[in-house]
N, C-alpha and C positions, 0 to 999 in steps of 0.2 A: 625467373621471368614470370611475369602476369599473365594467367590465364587468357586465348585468345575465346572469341565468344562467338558463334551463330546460335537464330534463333529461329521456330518456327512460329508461327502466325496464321491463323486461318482467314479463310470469309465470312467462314460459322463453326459452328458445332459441328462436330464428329466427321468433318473431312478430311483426317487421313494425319492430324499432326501427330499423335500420340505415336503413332506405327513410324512413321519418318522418322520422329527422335529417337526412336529403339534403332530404326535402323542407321542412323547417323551413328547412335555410339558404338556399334560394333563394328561400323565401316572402320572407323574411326581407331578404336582397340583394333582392330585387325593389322593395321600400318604401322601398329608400336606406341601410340601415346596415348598418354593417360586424361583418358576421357571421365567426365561429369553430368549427369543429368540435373538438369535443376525447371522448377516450376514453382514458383513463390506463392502464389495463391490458386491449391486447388479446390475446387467443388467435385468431388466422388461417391459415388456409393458404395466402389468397391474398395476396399485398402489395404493398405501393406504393413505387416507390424516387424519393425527392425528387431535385430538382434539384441536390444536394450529396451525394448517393448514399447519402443514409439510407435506414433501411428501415423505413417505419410497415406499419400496417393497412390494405387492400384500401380496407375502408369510407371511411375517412380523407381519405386519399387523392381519390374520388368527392365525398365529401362536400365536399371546400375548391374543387372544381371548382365544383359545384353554388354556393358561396357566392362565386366568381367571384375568388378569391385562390391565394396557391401554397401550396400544402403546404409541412410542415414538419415537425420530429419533434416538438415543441411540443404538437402535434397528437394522437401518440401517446407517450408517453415511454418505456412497458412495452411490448414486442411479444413473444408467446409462439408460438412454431412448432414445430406437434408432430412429434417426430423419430421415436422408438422410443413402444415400453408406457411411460407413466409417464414418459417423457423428452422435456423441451423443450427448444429453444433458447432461449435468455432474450436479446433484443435492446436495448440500452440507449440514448435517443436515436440511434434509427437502426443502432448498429452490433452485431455481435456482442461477448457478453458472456462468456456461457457457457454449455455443457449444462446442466439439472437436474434432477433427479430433483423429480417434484412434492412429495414429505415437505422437502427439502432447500428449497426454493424457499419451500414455505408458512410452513416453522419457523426458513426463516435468512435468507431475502431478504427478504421483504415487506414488514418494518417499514422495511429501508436504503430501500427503494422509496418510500418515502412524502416526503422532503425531495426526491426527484426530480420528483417529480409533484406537489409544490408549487409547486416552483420554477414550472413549465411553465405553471402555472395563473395563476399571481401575473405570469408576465409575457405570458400573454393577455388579462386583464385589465385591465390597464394600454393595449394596443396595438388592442383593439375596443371593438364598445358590446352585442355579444353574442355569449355563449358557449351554444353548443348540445351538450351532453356528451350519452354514450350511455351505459347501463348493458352490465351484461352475465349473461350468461344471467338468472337471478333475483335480487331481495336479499332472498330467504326461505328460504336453503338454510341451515338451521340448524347444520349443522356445518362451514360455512365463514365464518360470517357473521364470526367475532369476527379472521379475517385478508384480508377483500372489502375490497379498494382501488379495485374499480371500482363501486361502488354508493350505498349510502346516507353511509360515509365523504365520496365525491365530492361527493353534493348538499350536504352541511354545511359542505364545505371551500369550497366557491364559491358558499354559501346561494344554489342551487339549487330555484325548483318544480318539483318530480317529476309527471311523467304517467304514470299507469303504463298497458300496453299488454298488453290480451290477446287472443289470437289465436282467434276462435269458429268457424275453418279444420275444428281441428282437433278440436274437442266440448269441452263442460264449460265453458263463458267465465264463466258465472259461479260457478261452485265454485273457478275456479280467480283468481278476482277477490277473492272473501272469504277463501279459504286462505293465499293471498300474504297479503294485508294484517292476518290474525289472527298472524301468523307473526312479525309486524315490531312490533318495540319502540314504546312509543309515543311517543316522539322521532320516530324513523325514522316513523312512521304520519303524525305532526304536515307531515311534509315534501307526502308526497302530494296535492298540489292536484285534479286530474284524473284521470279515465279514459276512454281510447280504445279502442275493440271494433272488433280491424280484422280483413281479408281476409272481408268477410261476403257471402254467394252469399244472394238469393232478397226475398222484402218484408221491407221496414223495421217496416213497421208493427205482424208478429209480435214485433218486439223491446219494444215499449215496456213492455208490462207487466214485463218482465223487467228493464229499464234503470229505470224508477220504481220498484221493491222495490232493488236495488243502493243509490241513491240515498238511500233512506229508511235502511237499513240501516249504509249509511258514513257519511254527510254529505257524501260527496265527489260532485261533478258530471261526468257523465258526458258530456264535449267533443262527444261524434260518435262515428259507427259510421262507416268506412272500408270502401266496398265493396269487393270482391277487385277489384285491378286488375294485369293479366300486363305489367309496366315492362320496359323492354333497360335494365338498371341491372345491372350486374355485380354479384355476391355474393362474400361473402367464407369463408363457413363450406359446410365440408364436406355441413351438412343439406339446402344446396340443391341438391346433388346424386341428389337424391329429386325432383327439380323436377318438373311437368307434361311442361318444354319435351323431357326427355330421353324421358319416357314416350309422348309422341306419334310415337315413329317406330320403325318394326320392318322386320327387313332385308327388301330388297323393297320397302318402300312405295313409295318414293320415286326418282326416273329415277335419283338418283348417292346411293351411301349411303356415310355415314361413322361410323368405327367408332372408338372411343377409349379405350385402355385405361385401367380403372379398376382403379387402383396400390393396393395396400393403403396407401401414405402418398401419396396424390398432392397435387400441391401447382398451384397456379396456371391450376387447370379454367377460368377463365374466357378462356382465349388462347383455345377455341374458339367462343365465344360468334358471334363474326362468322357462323355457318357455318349459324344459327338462320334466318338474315334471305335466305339464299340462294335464290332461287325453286328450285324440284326438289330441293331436298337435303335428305338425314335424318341425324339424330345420336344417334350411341346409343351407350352406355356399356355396354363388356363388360368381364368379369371369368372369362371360361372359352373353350376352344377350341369348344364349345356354341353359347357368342353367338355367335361372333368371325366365323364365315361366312366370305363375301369382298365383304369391303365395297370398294369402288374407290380410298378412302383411307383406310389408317389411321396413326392418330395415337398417338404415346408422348408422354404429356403429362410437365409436369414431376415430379418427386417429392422430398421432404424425406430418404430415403433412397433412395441410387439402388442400392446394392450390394446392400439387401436386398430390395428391390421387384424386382432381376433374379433373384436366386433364386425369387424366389414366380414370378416368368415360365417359370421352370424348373418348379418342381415342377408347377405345374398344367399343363405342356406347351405354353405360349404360344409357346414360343421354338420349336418344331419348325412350328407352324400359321404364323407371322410370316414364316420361312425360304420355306416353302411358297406363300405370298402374291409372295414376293420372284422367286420363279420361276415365278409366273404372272404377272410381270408387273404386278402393283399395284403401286400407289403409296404409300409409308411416308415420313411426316414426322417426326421425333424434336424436341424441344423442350427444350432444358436438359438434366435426368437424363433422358428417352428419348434425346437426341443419343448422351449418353455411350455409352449401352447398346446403339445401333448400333455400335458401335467393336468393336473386335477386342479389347482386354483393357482393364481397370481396376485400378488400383494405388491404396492405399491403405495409407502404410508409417506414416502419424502416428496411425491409429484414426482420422480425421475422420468416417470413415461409423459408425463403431461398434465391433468388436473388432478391424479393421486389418486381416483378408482382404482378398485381390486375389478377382478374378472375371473369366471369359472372358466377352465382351460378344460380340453375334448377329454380330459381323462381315461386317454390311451395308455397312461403311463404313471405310475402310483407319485405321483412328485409335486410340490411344493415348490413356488419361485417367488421369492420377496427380491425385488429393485432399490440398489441401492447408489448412492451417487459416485462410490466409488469405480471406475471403470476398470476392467480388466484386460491387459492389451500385453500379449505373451506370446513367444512360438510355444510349441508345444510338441514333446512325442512320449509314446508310448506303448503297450502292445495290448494287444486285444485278451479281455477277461474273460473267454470263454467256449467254445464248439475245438473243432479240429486243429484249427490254428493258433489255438491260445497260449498265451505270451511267446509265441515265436515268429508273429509278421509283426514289423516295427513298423507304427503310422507316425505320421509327420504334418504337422499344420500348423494353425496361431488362433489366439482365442480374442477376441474382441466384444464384450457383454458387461451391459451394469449388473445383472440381477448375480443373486447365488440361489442354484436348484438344493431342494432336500427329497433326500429318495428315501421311502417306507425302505425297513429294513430287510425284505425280504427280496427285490428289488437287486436284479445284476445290475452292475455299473459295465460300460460298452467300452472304457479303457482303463488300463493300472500305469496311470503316468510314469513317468523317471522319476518327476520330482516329491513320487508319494503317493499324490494324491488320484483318488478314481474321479474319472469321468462318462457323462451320461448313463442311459440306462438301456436293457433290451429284455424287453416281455419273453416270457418262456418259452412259446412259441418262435422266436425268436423271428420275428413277423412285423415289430412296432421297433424303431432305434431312437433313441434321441444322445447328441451329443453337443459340444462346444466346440468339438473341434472345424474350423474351417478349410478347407482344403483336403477334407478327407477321401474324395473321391479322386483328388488328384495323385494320391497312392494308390498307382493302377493294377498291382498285382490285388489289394483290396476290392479293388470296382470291379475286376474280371470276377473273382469271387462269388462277388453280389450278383453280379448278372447268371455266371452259369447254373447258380443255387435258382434262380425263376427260371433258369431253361429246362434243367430237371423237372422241377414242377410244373412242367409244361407237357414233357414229353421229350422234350430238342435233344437232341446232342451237343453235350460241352462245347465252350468253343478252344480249340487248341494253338492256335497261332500263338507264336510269341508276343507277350507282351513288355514294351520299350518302357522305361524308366519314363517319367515326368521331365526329368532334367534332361535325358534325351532327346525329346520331342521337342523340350523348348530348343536345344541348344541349335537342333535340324531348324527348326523355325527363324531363331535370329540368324543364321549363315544363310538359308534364303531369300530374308526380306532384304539385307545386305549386299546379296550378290543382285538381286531386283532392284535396288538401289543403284548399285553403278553401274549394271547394262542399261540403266534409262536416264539417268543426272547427267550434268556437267559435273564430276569431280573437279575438275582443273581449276575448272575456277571459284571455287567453293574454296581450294587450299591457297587461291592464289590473294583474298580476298581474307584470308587468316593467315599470311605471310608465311605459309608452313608447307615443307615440303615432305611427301606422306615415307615414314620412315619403314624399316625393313618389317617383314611381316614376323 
């Protein structure tokens, strides 16, 4: 039998659809059947690299966890990764495609896009008994609508019922519930089944009058309000970098603060997430020698340009406060493009970064980085080359980077892969990191580590509590956003609406 299909939908960006499809598919695996995530054209900064070293969407990726299967590029088929202004990469089933200028993408790609993103459909289909597709930003931006392949196109293509999702976080839910839906053809309106009013703070019961005029006014049934719930579910878009989690810490608060440069392209913000869950520790995202303080660690996250994210380090003088940090003794982590940008130079003779400048990198780190166009897109594990616990804690993550680093040879490398080969590097002191690995913090017996090494050096006492696996924390995570899920939805009519009745647990 053929896949049956809901879809979510938003008003906008980053109201809440990404976390609803996670927790759809695990409602959904929770009842017995074999659930699917699917999103045909993502825009991400953060991504997921399959077991075959494709490169979907962050969401994606979470989300086939959540549905208890592996990822796939299936999954995503379109991945767009913003580079420069107006410039993406265009990722194709996992791999690199090509730069594109968005005029170039909208007027010459999009329609080739559309037999790819059939295919993917047509053989998810075939292989579940439900496909849970996500929209993306709106399907009411009237001068995109007539080339949107991730929207209302999607629900027709997999006769999809659409829920659409508006966010009352942020003001206006219902102006912004009527506006969407006057906006949309009535084909496109025909699709919408549902609506969900999520992230909502304060009594329910102020909502009804407001939820019965919607109602009378659409015809469509308003599922449930969605109270604000703060989930450890990684994000994928740059908006959640506005998050609460970052606004709750200011240097000082907290016995060990950490400090995280916020890259004008940064890419893969969530490798710090681990650092949230830390007892005493704060996280704050600077972008000036103002914030920047002296935090006890700070952190170069990764970037989608690294050559021109160093420059901007330069001009706003990060690189002289960083230096300065380096000689008092803190602690700097590089991640990906931060690794690179500890190095001594970067070379770039193919233009991979952009117009094909080289740049002097902080030279925290004896290392060499020529960019090349070939990408690198791999999980990865291995055990640490060096202190107390060398080669006996196994780290775990994925590598996503055009350049190759070369380390002087005198120079430790920071991991002895499986497959051989060493990765990154750590100064003698053992005080500057640079690696490729991403997700590295998200090996928490690793991050306790890091953190109790600056509490020593502090004075503090260790911290002893147990620390929970990653895949613990997630798995706590999807069974609550799930069970938050059906204490506020209409399930019934959700299965009643995919002629499916929810089978044994």
């Amino acid at each position: 039998m053929k896949a049956r299909s809901i879809m979510i939908q938003g008003t906008a960006s980053d109201v809440g659809k990404s976390l609803i499809c996670t927790a759809l598919c695990r409602v959904f695996s929770n009842k017995g059947y074999r659930v699917v995530p699917f999103k045909s054209q993502n825009m991400a900064l953060n991504s997921y690299v399959t077991l075959d070293g494709g490169e979907i969407g962050r969401a994606q990726g979470v989300q086939a966890e959540a549905a208890r299967i592996v990822a796939t590029t299936d999954m995503n088929p379109i991945l767009l990764k913003p580079k420069q202004d107006m410039v993406s990469e265009v990722i194709v089933h996992g791999k690199h495609f090509q730069d594109m200028k968005a005029l170039s993408y909208r007027n010459q790609f999009v329609e080739k896009a559309m037999p790819i993103v059939r295919k993917s459909v047509e053989k998810l289909q075939q292989e579940y008994d439900i496909i849970v597709l996500e929209g993306a930003g709106s399907p009411a931006e009237i001068n995109l609508k007539d080339r949107d392949i991730a929207n209302m196109r999607m629900a027709k293509l997999a006769d999809a019922a659409v829920i659409l999702v508006a966010d009352i976080d942020r003001g206006g839910v219902f102006a912004s519930i009527i506006g969407t839906l006057a906006l949309l053809d009535d084909d496109e309106r025909d699709c919408v089944k549902g609506i969900i009013i999520n992230k909502f703070r304060g009594m329910r019961e102020l909502l009804d009058d407001g939820i019965e005029w919607v109602e009378k006014e659409t015809g469509i049934p308003v599922l449930g309000v969605l109270p604000y719930l703060d989930v450890n579910i990684e994000a994928e878009d740059s908006l959640a970098l506005s998050s609460l989690r970052f606004k709750k810490s200011k240097s000082g608060e907290f016995p060990i603060d950490v400090a995280v440069l916020k890259f004008p392209h940064i890419s893969n913000f969530t490798d710090v997430d681990p650092f949230f869950d830390e007892p005493g520790v704060g996280v704050r995202l600077v972008a000036s020698v103002y914030e920047l303080g002296n935090p006890d660690l700070l952190i170069l996250p990764g970037t989608k340009n690294t050559i021109e994210d160093l420059n901007w380090l330069k001009q706003v003088g990060l690189d002289r406060a960083i230096k300065e940090l380096r000689e008092q003794g803190r602690m700097i982590f590089g991640i990906c493009g931060g690794f690179q940008m500890l190095g001594t130079k970067l070379f770039d003779p193919d233009a991979v970064e952009g117009n094909g400048e080289n740049a002097e990198g902080l030279s925290l780190i004896p290392a060499e980085t020529v960019f090349q166009a070939e990408k690198k897109t791999v999980q990865m594990e291995g055990v640490l080359s060096s202190g107390i616990l060398a080669g006996e804690m196994n780290l775990s993550g994925f590598e996503i980077h055009l350049g190759n680093t070369t380390l002087e040879s005198q120079v430790r490398p920071f991991l002895l892969l499986k497959d051989g080969r060493k990765d990154g590097a750590i100064t003698t002191d053992n005080k500057v990191f640079g690696t490729y690995l991403h997700g590295i913090f998200h090996n928490r017996l690793f991050t306790r580590l890091l953190v109790n090494q600056i509490r020593r050096s502090k004075g503090l006492d260790e911290v002893s509590e147990t620390v929970q696996s990653d895949s613990e924390l997630r798995e706590e995570a999807y069974n609550l956003l799930a069970s938050h899920l059906e204490e506020n939805i209409d399930m019934k009519t959700i299965y009643q609406w995919l002629q499916l009745e929810p089978l044994e647990s």
